[in-house]
C-alpha positions in Angstrom: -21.6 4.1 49.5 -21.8 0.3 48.0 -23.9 -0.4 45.4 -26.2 -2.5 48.1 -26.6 0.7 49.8 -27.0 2.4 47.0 -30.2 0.0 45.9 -31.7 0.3 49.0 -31.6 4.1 49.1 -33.3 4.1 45.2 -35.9 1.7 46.2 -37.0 4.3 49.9 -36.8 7.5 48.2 -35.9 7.6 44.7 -38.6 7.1 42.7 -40.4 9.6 45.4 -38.0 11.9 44.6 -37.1 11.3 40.8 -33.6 11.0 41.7 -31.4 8.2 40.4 -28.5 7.5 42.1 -27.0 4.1 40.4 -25.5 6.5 37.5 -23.6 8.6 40.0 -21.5 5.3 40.9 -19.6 5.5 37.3 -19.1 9.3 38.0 -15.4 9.1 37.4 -15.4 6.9 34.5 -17.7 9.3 32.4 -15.8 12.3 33.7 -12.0 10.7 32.7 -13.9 9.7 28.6 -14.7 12.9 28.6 -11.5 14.7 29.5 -10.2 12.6 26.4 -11.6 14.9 24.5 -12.4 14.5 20.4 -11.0 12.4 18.0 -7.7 12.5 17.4 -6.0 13.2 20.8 -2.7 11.6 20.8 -0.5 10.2 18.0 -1.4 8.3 15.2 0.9 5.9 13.9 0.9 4.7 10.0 2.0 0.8 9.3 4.0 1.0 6.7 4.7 -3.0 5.1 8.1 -2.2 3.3 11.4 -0.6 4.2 12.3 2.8 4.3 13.1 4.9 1.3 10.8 2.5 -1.6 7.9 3.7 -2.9 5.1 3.1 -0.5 7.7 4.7 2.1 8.1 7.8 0.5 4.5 8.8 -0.2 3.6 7.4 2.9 6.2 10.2 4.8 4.7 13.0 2.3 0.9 12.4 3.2 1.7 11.3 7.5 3.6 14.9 7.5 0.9 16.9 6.1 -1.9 14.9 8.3 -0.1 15.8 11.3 -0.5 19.2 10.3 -3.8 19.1 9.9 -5.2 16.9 12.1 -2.6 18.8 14.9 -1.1 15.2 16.2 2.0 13.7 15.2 1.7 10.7 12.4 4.4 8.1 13.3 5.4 6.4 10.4 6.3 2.6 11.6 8.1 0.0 8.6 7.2 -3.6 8.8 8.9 -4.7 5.7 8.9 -8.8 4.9 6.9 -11.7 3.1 5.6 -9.1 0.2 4.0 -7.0 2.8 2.2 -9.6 4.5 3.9 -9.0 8.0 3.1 -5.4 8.2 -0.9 -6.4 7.0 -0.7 -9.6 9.8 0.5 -6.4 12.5 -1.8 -3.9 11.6 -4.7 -6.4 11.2 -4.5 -7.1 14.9 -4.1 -3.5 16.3 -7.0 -1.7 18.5 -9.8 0.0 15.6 -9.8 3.4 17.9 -8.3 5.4 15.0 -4.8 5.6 16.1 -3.9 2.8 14.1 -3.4 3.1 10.3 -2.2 0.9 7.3 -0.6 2.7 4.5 -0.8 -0.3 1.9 -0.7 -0.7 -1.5 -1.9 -3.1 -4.1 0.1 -6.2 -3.9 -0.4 -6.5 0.0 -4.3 -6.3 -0.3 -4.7 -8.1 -3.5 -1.9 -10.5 -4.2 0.0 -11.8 -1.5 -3.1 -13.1 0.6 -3.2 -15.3 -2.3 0.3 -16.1 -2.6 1.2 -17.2 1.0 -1.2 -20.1 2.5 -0.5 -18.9 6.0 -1.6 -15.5 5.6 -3.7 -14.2 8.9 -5.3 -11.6 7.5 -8.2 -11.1 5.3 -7.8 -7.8 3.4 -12.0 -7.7 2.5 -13.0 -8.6 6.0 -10.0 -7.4 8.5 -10.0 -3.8 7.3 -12.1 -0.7 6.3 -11.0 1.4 3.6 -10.3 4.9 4.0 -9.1 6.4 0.4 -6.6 5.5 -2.3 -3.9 8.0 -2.6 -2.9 7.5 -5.8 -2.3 4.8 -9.3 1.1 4.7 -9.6 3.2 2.8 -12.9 6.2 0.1 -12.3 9.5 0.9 -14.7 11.1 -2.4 -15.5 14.3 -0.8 -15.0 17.9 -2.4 -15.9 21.7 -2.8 -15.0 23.6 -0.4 -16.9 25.8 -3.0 -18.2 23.5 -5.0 -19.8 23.1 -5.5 -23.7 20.0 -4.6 -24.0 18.3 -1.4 -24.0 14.2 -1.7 -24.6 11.7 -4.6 -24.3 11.7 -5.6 -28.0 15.9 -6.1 -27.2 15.4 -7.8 -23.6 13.1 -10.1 -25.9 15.6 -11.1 -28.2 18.5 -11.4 -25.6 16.3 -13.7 -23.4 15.4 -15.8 -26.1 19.2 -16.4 -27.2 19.8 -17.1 -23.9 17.2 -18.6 -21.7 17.0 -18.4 -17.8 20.6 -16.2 -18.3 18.5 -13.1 -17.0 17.9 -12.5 -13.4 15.4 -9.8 -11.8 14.9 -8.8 -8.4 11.6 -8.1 -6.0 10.6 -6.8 -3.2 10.0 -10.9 -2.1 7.9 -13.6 -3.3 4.5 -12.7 -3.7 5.3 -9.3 -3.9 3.6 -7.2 -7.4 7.0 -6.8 -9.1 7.5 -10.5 -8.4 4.0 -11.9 -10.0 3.8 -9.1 -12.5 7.4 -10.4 -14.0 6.1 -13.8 -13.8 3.0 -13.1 -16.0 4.9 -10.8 -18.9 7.5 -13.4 -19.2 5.2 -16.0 -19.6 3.1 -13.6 -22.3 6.4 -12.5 -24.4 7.5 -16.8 -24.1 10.8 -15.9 -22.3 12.3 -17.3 -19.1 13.7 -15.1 -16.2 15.6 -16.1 -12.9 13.6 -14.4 -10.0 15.8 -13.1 -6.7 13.4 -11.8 -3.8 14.7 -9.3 -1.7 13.9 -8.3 1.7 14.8 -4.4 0.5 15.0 -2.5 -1.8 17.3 -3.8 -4.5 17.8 -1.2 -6.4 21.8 -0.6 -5.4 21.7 -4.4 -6.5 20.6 -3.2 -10.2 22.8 -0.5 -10.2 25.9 -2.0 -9.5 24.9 -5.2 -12.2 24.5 -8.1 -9.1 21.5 -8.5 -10.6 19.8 -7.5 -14.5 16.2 -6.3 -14.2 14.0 -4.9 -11.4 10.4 -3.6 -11.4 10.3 -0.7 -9.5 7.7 2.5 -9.0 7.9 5.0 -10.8 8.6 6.8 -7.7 12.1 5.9 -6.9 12.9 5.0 -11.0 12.6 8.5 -12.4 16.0 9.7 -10.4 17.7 6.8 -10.6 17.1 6.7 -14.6 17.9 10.4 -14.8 20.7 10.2 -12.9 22.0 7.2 -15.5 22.3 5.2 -12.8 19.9 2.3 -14.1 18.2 2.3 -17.8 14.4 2.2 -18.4 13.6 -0.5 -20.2 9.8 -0.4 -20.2 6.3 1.7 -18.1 3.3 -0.9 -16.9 0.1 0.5 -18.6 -0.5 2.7 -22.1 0.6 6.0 -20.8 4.0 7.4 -21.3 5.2 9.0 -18.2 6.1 12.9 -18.6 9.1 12.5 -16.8 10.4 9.5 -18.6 9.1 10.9 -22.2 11.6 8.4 -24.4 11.0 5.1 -22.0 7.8 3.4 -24.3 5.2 1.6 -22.5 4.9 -2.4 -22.7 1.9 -2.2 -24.6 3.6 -0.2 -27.3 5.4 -3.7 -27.6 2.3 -5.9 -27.0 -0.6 -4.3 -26.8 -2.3 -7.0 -24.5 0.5 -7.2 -21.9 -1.1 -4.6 -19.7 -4.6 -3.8 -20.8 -5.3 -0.3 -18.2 -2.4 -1.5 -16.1 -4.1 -4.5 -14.9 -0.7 -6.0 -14.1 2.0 -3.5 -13.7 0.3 -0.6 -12.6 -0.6 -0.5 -8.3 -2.0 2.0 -6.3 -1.3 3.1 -2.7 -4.0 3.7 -0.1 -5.0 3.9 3.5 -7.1 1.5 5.3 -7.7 0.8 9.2 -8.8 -2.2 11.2 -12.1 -3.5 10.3 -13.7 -2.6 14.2 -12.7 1.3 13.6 -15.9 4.1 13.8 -17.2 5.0 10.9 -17.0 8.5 12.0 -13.0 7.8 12.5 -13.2 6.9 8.9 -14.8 9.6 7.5 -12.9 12.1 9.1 -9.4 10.4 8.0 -11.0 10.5 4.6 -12.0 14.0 4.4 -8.7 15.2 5.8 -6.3 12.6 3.5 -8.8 14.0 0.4 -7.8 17.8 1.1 -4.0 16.7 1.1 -4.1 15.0 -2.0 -6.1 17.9 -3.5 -3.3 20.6 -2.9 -1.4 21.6 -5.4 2.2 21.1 -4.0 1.3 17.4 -3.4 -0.2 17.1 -6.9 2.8 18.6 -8.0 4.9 16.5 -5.9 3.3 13.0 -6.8 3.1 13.9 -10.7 7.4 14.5 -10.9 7.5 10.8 -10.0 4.9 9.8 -12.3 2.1 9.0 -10.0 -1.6 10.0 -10.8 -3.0 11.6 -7.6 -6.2 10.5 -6.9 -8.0 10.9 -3.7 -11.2 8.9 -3.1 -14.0 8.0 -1.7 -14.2 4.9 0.9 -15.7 3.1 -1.3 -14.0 4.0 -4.4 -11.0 2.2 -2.5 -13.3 -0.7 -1.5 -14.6 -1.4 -4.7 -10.7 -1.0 -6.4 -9.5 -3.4 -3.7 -11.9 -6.3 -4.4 -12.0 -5.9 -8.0 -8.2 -6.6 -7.9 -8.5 -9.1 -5.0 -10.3 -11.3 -7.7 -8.1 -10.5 -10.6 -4.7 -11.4 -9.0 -6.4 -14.6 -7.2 -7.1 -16.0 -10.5 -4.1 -14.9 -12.2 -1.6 -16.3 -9.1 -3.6 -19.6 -9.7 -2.8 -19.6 -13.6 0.9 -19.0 -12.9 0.7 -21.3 -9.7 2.4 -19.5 -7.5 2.0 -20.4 -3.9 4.3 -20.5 -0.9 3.3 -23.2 1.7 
């Protein structure tokens, strides 16, 4: 029957009858959202900004495994490294808000690059809906283990003797190991040589091609076990258990990181702005319980992270009290990329 019928029929005998027949013309459609059945059905994939096997990788593996399990769908975990993070925000910005779409991100990609990069097309406070932050986790300005200098009072004098003769690498321009170098350097009155990367540089440190990094705790801690790179200095006030005789940069300066403004970041989860609040608050509860269990605390502590676990808006509030911060401080150190 057509829907002219269909109108005709209504108008002889339907109200007559209480019977409305228009409804019964979308039969199918309801019948097929129905068979979908609830939230999540099919795979959910996690945009990760950076390369496999750096920081925000590695958590972001240990949290999409155990959300799988949970949720009972697998968690995809798909790397969109380049620009500081901003062409892994710019993809998942875009992507459909039905909750099958996640971005794992972490501090510098909410907070610094949009600043950094004048053809940025996303907008971190308006394109996406916070889910929880995962966790704070400290930087390590870590060194080449040739270098002649073991601690930040001894990078100090070296750099001085010798301005512009050290070199450091980040994860590209704009990226938080990039702008947080910038701003100590310009505290302590020293000049450094900046190298971005496009991956992880560490092999690059270890093998002396370059002298200084600022990496996560999270990938440091082996590598300065192992001897492989030396710890030169931790973001923040706090010692980290695992690396008991690396001191913090405060313990040189105690207004280079006032509560790790600068070196510390955090990792959390977001999803496009147009995802159900429902979506988000199921995400939310679930991610909570993971970070909550004791092997993942466990976990996330041997690398020096602080787990956290919080609220939406926790995140949200954390995510444009740093939007500001970095905005102003990027503008003091005029750092911009056209």
């Amino acid at each position: 029957m057509d829907r002219r019928s269909a109108l005709k029929l209504i108008s002889a005998t339907g109200p007559a009858l209480g019977i409305n027949l228009l409804p019964n013309l979308g039969l199918s459609t309801a019948v097929a959202q129905t068979n979908k059945g609830p939230y999540p059905n099919r795979p959910i994939k996690f945009i990760v900004p950076f390369a496999p096997g750096i920081s925000p990788d590695v958590i972001a593996r240990l949290i999409s495994d155990r959300l799988a399990q949970s949720l009972g769908q697998p968690v995809i975990v798909d790397n969109r490294p380049g620009a500081g993070g901003m062409i892994g925000a710019e993809a998942a910005a875009i992507t459909p808000g039905d909750g099958y779409n996640i971005f794992f991100a972490v501090k510098s990609v909410m907070a610094i690059a949009p600043h950094v990069y004048s053809t940025a097309k996303y907008n971190p406070l308006k394109d996406f809906k916070s889910v929880s932050q995962i966790l704070i986790v400290p930087h390590v300005i870590t060194a080449a283990p040739n270098v002649p200098y073991n601690n930040l009072k001894e990078l100090v004098e070296y750099a001085k003797k010798n301005p512009g003769k050290i070199d450091y690498a980040s994860l590209g321009v704009g990226s938080q190991p990039h702008i947080a170098m910038e701003a100590w350097a310009q505290k302590l009155g020293i000049k450094l040589t900046h190298i971005p990367y496009k991956s992880n540089p560490a092999a690059d440190v270890m093998s002396g091609v370059v002298s200084l990094s600022l990496e996560a705790s999270t990938t440091a801690i082996p590598s300065i076990k192992a001897g492989k790179i030396k710890g030169i200095a931790i973001s923040g006030s706090n010692r980290i258990e695992s690396l008991p005789d690396v001191p913090t940069v405060t313990e040189y300066g105690s207004t280079l990181d006032v509560n790790g403004n600068i070196g510390n970041s955090w990792h959390g989860i977001f999803a496009p702005a147009s995802t159900p609040d429902s979506v988000i608050t199921k995400l939310n509860t679930e991610i909570i319980k993971i970070v909550k269990t004791p092997e993942v605390q466990e976990r996330m502590r041997s690398l020096g992270l602080t787990p956290t676990g919080t609220t939406a808006q926790t995140l949200a509030s954390a995510m444009s009290g740093d939007y500001a911060f970095w905005g102003q401080l990027i503008r003091e150190l005029d750092i911009k990329v056209e």
